[in-house]
Phi, psi and omega in degrees: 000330202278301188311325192277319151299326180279331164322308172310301167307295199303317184283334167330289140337272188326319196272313146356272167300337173267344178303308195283322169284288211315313190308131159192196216298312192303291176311290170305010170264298167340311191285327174341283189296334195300314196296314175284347159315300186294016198222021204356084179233077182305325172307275201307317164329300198287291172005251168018271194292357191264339174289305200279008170281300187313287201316295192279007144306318188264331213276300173297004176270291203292337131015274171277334159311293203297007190247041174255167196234149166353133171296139187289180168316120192088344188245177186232153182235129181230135162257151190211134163255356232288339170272016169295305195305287190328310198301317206264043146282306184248049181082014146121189161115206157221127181248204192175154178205137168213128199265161187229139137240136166222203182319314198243028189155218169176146208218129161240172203186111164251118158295163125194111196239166176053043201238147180280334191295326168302311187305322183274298150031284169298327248232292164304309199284000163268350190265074179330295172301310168300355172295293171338288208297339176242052207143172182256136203265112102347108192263140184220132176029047162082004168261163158231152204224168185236106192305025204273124163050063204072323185276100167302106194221135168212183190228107166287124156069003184048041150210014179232140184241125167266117204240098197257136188205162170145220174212017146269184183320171149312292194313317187287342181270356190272308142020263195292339179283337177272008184263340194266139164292100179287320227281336191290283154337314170268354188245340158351000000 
């Protein structure tokens, strides 16, 4: 009987303690509202679930930030989500920016998934021939990009758009495009 109360105590604890670590801003914004629901109170209720809509919008910025790639040797990286708030103005979705400096320059590496505009997008950039007419078509791991003037832009997995830009070389942006993981990028 004894083995069977410390059992009990122990999963408890344990249920206890994963309950706490498990607790963080999201939950407790979710329960917020679950409580003015039950307390009817629909404002603060919408409030709430409307805050915990932000929070996983930034979870999913940072998220997708992590899939920008490493500064290279020599160079340096500052990430910028700041255009998340701005994308869900214009029907939603997620970006990421990473901006690079080195020896030769600064390589920006612009994200954007889940945007209908992305969506329109895709379509041309799966289109070899609409490719062609608007640039010289660049191959990076098996992807292709689009040449305007320096700036390199394709569609990963056919919803996520990649825009490389800046004033260093060609060579440093295929550089960071050959560094970023597509396949991680398209099941994103």
């Amino acid at each position: 009987m004894i083995h069977k109360t410390t059992t009990l105590v122990l999963a408890a604890a344990v249920l206890s303690l994963s309950a706490q670590v498990a607790a963080d801003e999201f939950t407790d914004t979710v329960d917020a509202a679950l409580e003015a629901y039950a307390a009817d109170d629909i404002n603060a209720a919408a409030e709430e679930l409307s805050y915990a809509s932000t929070l996983l919008q930034t979870m999913k910025g940072e998220r997708f930030a992590a899939l920008l790639p490493e500064a290279l040797d020599g160079w340096t990286r500052e990430v910028d989500m700041e255009a998340n708030a701005a994308v869900g103005m214009f029907g939603g979705g997620v970006t990421a920016t990473g901006d690079y400096t080195g020896p030769s320059g600064n390589v920006r590496i612009q994200m954007m998934a889940d945007n209908p505009s992305v969506m329109t997008m895709a379509g041309m950039y799966a289109n070899p021939q609409m490719m062609s007419s608007m640039g010289e078509v660049v191959r990076v791991n098996r992807q292709s990009f689009v040449d305007q003037d320096g700036e390199l832009t394709g569609v990963v997995g056919g919803r996520v758009l990649i825009t490389v830009g800046g004033n260093a070389s060609l060579d440093a942006k295929k550089a960071y495009l050959e560094a970023m993981d597509f396949g991680a990028i398209a099941q994103r």
